[in-house]
C-alpha positions in Angstrom: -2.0 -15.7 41.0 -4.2 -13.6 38.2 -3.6 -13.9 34.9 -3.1 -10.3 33.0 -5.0 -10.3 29.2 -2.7 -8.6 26.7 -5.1 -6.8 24.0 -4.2 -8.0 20.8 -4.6 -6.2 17.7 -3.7 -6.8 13.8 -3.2 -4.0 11.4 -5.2 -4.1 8.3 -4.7 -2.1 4.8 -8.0 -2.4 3.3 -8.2 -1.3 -0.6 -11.8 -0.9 -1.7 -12.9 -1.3 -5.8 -15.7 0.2 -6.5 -17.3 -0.8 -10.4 -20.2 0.6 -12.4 -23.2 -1.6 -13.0 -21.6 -3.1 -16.8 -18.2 -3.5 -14.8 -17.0 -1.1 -17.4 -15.2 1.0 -15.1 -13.6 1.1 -11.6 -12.0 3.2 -9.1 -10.4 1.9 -5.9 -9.6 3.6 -2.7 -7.8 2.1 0.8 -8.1 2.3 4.2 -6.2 1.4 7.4 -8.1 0.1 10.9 -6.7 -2.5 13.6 -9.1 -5.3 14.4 -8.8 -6.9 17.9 -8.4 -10.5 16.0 -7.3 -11.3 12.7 -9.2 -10.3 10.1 -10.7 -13.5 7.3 -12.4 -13.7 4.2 -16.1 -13.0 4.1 -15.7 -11.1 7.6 -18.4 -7.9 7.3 -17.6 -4.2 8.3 -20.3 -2.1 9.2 -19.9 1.6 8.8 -22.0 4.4 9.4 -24.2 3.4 5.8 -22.4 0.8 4.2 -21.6 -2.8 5.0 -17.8 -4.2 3.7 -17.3 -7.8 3.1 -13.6 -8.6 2.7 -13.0 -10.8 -0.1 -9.4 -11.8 0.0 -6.8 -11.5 2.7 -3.1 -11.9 3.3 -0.4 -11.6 4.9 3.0 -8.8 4.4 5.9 -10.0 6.6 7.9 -7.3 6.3 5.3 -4.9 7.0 4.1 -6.7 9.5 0.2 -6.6 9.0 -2.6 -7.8 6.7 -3.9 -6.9 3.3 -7.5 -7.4 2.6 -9.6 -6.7 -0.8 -13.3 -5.2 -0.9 -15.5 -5.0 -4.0 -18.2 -3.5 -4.5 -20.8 -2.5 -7.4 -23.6 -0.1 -8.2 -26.7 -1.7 -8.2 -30.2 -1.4 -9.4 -33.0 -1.2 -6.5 -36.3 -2.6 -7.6 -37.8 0.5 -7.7 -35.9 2.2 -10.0 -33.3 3.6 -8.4 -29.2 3.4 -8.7 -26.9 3.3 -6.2 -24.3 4.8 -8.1 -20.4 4.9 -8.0 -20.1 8.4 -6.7 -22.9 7.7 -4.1 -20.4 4.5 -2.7 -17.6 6.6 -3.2 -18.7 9.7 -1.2 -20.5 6.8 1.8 -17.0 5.5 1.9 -14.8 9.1 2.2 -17.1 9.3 5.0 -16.1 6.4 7.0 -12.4 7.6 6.3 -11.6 6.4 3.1 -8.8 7.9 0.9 -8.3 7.6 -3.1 -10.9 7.4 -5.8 -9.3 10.0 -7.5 -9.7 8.1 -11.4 -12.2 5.8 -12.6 -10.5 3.6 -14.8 -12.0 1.8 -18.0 -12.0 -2.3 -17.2 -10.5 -4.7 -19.6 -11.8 -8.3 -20.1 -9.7 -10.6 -21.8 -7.0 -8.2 -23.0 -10.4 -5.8 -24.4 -10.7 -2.1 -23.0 -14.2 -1.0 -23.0 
């Protein structure tokens, strides 16, 4: 007797925050994917140019799938140059991204910069 495999796979809603080097200002975006196994904080995503670690991760019951957080920051290369918000953003729209439409200003502590 041969025992059949039954392909599992979990959907995942993935929102993605993007922040300017200060933290001063955001914008976030989402994606959806299925993963053939559940998906867990710290896992990495590689697309095309960019590299996703999830952050957090739960669960919707009545949606029947997983929620997962990304963040992600410019940042300073040691040669000079930025990777910038709108180079992250445009990477990500690339690898089917959707959103990003406002940047919003940050607030720490109940303060808006």
């Amino acid at each position: 007797m041969s025992e059949s495999t039954v392909a599992m796979n979990y959907k995942v809603k993935l929102s993605l925050t993007v922040r300017n080097l200060d933290n001063t200002c955001f914008c976030s975006g989402s994606k959806e994917l299925n993963l053939p196994f559940a998906p867990f904080a710290g896992l990495r995503l590689h697309e095309e140019m960019q590299v996703y670690t999830l952050a957090a991760i739960g669960w919707a019951d009545h949606e029947q799938c997983f929620y997962a957080s990304v963040e992600m920051s410019e940042e300073q290369l040691s040669d000079g140059d930025l990777i910038d918000m709108d180079f992250i953003v445009e990477t990500a729209k690339g690898s089917g991204w959707v959103g990003f439409n406002k940047i919003f200003k940050a607030q720490v502590c109940g303060k808006e910069f």
